[in-house]
N, C-alpha and C positions, 0 to 999 in steps of 0.2 A: 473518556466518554464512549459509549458501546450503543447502538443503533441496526437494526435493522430493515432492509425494504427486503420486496418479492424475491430478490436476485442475491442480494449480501449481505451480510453483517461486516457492522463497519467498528475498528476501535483506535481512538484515536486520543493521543498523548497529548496534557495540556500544555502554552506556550509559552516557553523557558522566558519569552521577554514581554508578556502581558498578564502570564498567570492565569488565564482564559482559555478554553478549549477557542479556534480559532475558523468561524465561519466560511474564510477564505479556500482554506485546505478542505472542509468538508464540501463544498459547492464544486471546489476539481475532484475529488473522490469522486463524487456520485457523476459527474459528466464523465469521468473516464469510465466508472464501470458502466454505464449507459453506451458508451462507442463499444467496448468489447463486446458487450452483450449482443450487440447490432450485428457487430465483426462476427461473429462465431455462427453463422451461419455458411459463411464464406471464406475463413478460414482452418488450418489446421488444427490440432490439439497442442501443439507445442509453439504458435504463436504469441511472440512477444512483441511488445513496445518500450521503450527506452527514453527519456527524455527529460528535458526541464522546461520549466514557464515561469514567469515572472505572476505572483498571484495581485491580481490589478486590485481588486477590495484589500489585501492587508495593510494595513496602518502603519507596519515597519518596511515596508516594501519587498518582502523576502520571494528569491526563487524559489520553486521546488522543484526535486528531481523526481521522477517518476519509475516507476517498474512496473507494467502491467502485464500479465497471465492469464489467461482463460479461469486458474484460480483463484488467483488471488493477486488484490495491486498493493503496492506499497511505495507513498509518498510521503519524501522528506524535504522538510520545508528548513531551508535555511543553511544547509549542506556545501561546504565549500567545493567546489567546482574540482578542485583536483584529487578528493578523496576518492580513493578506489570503490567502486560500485562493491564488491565483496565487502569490502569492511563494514559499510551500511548493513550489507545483507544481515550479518552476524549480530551487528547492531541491533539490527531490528528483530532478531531469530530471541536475543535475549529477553526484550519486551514484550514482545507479542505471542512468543511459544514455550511451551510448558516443558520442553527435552532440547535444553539448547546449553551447550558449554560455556563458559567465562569468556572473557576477552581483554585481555593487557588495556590498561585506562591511554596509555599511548600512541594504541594503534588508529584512533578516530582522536585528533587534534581539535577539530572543531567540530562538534558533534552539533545532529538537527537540534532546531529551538522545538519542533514539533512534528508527528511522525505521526500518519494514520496507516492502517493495512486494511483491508475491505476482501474476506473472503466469500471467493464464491457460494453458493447455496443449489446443493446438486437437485436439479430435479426429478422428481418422482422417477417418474418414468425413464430415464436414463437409468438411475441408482440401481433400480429394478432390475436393468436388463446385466447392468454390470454383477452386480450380485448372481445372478444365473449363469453370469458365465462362469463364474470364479465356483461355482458352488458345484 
C-alpha cells in the first residue's frame, strides 16, 4: 500500500500473518514521521533514531524495530531481536529501492511479517536552494 501526507510518502508491505496491510504499523509510521519532523528543527541532518515498540492495536501482538532519518524511516514489524540492523537494511534496500543487489535467502532467518518505509518529501524551498548550490 503507498500513501502519501504533506511530509512523506509512505509504502508499506502487506502482513505475512493476516494477509492485510496492517493499521498498527501505519499509525507508528505516521507518529514517528510526525516526531522527526518536530525534531528537525533542533536537530542535525544526520540525526538518527533507533528502536523497537511493541504495536498495542496488532491482533498478533508483534514488535517493531524502527530506523528513523530526517529522510527517510523504515519499520519492521515482527523482526527477530537478534537480527543484524544491516541485514534488515538490505532487506528492505530490495523492496523498497529500485538499485539494490540480491541477498543470500539465509542471511535474514526470520524475516518481518511487515515493513513499511516512509520517505521524506523535500520542501520547495530547501530543494531550491540545494539545486543553487550544486548548480
Amino acid at each position: 500500500m503507498i500513501w502519501k501526507t504533506d511530509t512523506h510518502v509512505f509504502a508499506a508491505t502487506i502482513c505475512q500473518r493476516t494477509g492485510k496491510t496492517c493499521p498498527a504499523l501505519a499509525r507508528m509510521a505516521r507518529a514517528i514521521a510526525q516526531a522527526m519532523a518536530t525534531a528537525q528543527a533542533a536537530t542535525s541532518p544526520d540525526f538518527q533514531v533507533e528502536g523497537s515498540s511493541e504495536l498495542a492495536h496488532c491482533e498478533h501482538g508483534c514488535t517493531a524495530r524502527f530506523d528513523a532519518r530526517p529522510e527517510r524511516i523504515r519499520v519492521y514489524c515482527g523482526a527477530a531481536a537478534d537480527t543484524p540492523s544491516d541485514c534488515l537494511e538490505i532487506y528492505a534496500d530490495i523492496l523498497f529501492d529500485n538499485q539494490s543487489d540480491a541477498l543470500p535467502a539465509q542471511v535474514i532467518g526470520d524475516r518481518p511479517c511487515a515493513m513499511l518505509q516512509a520517505t521524506a518529501i523535500m520542501p520547495v524551498v530547501r530543494a531550491e536552494r540545494e539545486f543553487r548550490a550544486t548548480a
